[in-house]
C-alpha positions in Angstrom: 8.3 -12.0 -20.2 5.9 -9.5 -21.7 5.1 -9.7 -25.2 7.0 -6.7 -27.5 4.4 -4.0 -29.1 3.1 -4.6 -32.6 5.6 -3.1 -35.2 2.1 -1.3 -36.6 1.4 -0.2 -32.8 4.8 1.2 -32.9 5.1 2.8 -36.1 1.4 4.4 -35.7 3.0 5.9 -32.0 6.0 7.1 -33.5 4.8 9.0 -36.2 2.1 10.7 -34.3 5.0 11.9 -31.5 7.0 13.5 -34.4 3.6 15.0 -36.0 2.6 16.8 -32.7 7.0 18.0 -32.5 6.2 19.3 -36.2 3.0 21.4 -35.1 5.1 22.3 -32.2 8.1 23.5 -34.3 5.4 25.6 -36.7 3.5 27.4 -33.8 6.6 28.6 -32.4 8.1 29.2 -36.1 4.6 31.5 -36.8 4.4 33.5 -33.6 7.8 34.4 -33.9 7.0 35.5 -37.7 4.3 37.4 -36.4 6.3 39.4 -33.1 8.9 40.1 -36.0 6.0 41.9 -38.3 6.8 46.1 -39.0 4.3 48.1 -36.7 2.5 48.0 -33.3 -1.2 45.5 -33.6 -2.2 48.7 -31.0 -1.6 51.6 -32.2 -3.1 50.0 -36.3 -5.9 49.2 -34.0 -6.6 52.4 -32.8 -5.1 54.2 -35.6 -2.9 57.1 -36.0 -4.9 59.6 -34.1 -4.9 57.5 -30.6 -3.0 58.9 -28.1 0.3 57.6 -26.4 -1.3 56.8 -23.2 -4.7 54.4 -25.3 -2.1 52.9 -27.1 -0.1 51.4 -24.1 -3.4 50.9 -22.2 -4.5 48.6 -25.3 -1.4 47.2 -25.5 -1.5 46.4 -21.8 -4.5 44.4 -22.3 -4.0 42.5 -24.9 -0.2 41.4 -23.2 1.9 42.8 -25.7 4.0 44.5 -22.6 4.4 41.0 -21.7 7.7 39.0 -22.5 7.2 37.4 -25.9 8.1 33.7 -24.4 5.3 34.2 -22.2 2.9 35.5 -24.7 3.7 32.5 -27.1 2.8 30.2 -23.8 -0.4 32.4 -23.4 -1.2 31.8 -27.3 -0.6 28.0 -27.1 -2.6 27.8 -24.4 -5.8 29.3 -26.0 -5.2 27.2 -28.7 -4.9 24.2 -27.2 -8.9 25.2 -24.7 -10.2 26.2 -27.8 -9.4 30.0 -27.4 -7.8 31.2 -31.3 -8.2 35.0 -29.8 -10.2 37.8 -31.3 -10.0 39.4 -35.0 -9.2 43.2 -35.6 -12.7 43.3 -36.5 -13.8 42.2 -32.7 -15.4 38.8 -33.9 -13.9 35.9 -31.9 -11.7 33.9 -34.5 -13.0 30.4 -34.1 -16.0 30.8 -35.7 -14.8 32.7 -38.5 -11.8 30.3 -39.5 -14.5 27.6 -39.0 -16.7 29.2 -41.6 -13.8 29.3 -43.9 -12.4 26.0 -43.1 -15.9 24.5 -44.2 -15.8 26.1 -47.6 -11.9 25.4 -47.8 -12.9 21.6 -47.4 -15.6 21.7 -49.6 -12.9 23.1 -52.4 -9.6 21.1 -51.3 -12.0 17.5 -51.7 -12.6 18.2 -55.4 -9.0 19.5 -55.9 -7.6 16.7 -54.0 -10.0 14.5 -56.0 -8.8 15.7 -59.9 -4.9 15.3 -57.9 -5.6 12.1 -57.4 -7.0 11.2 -60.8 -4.3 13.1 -62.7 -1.6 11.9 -60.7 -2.8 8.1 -61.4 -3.5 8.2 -64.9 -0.6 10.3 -65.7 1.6 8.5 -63.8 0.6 5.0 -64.3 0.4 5.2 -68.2 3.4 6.8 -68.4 5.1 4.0 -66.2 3.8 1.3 -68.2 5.4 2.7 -71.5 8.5 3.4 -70.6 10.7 4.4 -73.3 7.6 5.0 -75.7 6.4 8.1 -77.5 3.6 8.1 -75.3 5.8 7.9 -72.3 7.6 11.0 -73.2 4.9 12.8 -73.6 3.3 12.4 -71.0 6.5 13.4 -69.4 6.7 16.8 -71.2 3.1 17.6 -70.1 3.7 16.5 -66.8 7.0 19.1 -66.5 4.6 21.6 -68.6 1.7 21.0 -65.5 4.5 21.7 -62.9 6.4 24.5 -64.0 3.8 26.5 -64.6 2.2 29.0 -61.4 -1.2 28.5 -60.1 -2.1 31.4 -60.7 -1.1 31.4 -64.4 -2.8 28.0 -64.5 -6.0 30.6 -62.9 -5.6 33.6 -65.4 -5.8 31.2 -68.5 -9.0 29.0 -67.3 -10.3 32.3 -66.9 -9.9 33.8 -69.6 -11.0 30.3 -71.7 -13.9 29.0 -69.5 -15.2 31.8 -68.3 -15.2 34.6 -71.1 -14.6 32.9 -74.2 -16.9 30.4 -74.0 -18.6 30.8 -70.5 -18.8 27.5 -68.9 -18.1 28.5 -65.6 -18.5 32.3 -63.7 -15.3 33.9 -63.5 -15.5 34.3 -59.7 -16.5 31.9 -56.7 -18.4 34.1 -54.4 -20.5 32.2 -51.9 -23.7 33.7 -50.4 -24.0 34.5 -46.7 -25.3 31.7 -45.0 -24.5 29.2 -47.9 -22.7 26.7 -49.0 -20.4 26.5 -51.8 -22.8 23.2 -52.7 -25.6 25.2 -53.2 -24.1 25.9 -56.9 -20.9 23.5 -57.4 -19.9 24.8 -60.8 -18.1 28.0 -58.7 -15.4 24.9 -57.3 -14.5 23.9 -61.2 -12.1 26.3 -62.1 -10.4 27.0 -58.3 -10.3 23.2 -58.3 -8.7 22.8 -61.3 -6.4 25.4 -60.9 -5.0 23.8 -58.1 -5.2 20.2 -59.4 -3.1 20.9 -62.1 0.5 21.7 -61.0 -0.4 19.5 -57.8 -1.2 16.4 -60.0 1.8 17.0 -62.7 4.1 16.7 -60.2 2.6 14.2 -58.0 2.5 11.8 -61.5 6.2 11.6 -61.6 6.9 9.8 -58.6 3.8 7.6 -59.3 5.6 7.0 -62.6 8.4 6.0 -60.7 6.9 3.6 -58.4 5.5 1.7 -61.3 8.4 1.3 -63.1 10.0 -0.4 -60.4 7.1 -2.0 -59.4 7.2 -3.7 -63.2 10.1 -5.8 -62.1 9.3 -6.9 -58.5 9.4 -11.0 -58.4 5.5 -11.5 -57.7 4.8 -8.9 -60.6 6.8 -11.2 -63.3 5.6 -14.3 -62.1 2.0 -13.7 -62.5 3.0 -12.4 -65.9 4.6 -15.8 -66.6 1.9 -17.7 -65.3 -0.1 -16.2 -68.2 -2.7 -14.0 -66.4 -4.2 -11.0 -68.0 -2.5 -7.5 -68.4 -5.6 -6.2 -66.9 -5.2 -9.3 -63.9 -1.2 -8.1 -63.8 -2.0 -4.9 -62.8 -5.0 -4.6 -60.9 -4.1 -7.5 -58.8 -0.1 -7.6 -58.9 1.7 -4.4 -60.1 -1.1 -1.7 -58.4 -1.2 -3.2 -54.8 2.6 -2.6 -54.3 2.3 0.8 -55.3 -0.5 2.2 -52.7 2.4 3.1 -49.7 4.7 5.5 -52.6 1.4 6.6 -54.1 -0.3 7.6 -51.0 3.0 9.4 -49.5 3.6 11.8 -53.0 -0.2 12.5 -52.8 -0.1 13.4 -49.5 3.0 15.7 -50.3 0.7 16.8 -53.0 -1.3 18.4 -50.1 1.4 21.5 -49.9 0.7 21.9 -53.2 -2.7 22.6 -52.6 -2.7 24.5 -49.3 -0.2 27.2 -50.5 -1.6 27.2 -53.9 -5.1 28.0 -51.8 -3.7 31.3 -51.0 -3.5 32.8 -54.1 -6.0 30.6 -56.1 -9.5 31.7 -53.5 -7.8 35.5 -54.3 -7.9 35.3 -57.5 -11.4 33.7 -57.5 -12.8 35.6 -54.8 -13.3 32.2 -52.5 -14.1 32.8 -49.1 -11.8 29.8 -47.5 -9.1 29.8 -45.7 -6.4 30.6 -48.3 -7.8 34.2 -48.9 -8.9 34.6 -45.2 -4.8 34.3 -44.3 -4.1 36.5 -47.6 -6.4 39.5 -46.2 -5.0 39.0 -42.4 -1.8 39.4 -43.5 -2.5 42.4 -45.1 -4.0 44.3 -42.6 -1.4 42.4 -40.2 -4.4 41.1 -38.8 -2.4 38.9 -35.7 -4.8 36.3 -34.1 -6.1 35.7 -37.5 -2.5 35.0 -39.0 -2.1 32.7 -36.3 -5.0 30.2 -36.2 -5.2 29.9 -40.1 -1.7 29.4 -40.5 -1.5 26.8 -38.0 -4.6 25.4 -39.2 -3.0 25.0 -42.9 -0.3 23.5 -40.9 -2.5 21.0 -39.2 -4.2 19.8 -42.6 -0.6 19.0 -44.2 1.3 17.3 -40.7 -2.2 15.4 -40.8 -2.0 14.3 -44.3 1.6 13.0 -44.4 0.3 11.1 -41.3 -2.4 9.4 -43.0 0.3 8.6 -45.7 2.7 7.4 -43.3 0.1 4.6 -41.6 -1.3 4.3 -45.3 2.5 2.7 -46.3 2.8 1.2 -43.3 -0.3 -0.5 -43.8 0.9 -1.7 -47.1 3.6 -3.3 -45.4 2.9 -7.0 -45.1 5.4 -7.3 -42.3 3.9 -4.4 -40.5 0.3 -5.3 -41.1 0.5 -9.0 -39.7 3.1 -7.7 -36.8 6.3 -10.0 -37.9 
């Protein structure tokens, strides 16, 4: 009799299978978005003055007289060789959306980083008072931090650190050829713009995963064994949190993506957020299409990492009972 898979085996399979069915679902959700957009991708190539006949000819070769099914199958099939198509500018889109992706990385590991950091302290001092001033508000400020826009959050760090008292330049342009390293205070305010309503909201369900974890059994009987508060939580109360913590942070990472779009406009980032912002504009197809399935990519991929993250967390899981 052949020994059954390891539950970790199995979960890990599982939730990769319904990650590449999510992708899936998006690339057919975002090509039909795009077949549905006002206008003909010819003729605003060509422009107004092209004739009848250079319009259909164009149109011809780039398969838009084709059936749509088959130009979806066409698409996913360039995606999947390595082929994202050709910009309305005539540069081949891979390069460019990996020049963008690099800065958007650069950005999305300091936001993600001040997420992280607001989300736990928030979350985790609030959790341990419950019921106390301090505990409320934390809560207010936490509501505060999520309800209000990113790019409100943008206007008024701004306006603050950048003209009143001129900490930080108002916009994040990156030189040709750089990197947005080469002078890192241009990622503070973007960063933080983004952190903030991301790491509000994240806090509450951290909040909420250390108030239950307060009364779980192992929890109160290192407390009656006399160890440390400081022993208590590092040791007891913070281990049984990771799998909650690491799920709401990943769900976090929506925060940041579609927050990207409008905080690297305002700022004047080149990433990936303003790249989509400016295809859409000009309707700007292939473009529309490998950044938005890109952003799409960075969230499935994140809730995955969460997902093995709590299943890793999960004792029976992790030893295979």
């Amino acid at each position: 009799m052949s020994a059954r898979p390891n539950p970790l085996v199995r979960a890990v399979v599982r939730r990769l299978a319904a990650s590449v069915a999510v992708l899936l679902g998006v690339s057919i959700l975002l090509f039909s978005a795009t077949v549905v957009l006002p206008g003909d991708p010819a003729t605003r190539i060509l422009g107004r003055e092209a004739t009848p006949e250079n319009v259909e000819a164009l149109r011809e070769q780039m398969g838009l007289d084709r059936p749509v099914p088959v130009q979806y199958a066409d698409w996913l099939g360039g995606v999947v060789t390595g082929d994202l198509g050709t910009a309305s500018s005539g540069r081949p889109v891979g390069p460019l959306l990996r020049e963008r992706a690099s800065n958007s990385l650069v950005l999305a590991a300091f936001a993600a980083t001040l997420t992280v950091a607001i989300a736990l302290v928030v979350g985790v001092a609030s959790g341990l008072r419950v019921g106390r001033p301090e505990d409320s508000a934390l809560s207010v400020a936490a509501l505060v931090g999520v309800s209000i826009p990113d790019f409100v959050v943008a206007g008024v760090l701004v306006s603050l650190f950048a003209f009143t008292i001129e900490w930080f330049p108002p916009v994040s342009l990156v030189l040709a050829g750089g990197s947005p390293l080469d002078r890192p205070s241009i990622l503070v305010l973007p960063a933080v713009a983004l952190a903030v309503p991301a790491g509000a909201w994240a806090s509450r369900y951290v909040r909420a995963a250390v108030v239950d974890a307060r009364t779980a059994p192992n929890v109160e009987a290192a407390r009656l064994a006399g160890l440390s508060p400081q022993r208590v939580l590092f040791r007891h109360l913070l281990p049984g949190v990771i799998g909650p913590t690491a799920q709401v942070l990943a769900a976090a990472t929506g925060f940041l993506v579609g927050g990207s779009v409008v905080v690297e406009q305002i700022f004047a980032y080149p990433g990936m957020g303003s790249l989509l912002a400016s295809a859409v504009a000009v309707e700007d197809i292939d473009v529309i299409l490998a950044t938005g399935l890109a952003m799409a990519v960075a969230v499935v991929t994140s809730f995955l990492l969460a997902d093995l993250a709590g299943a890793l967390a999960n004792p029976r899981l992790r030893t295979g009972l």
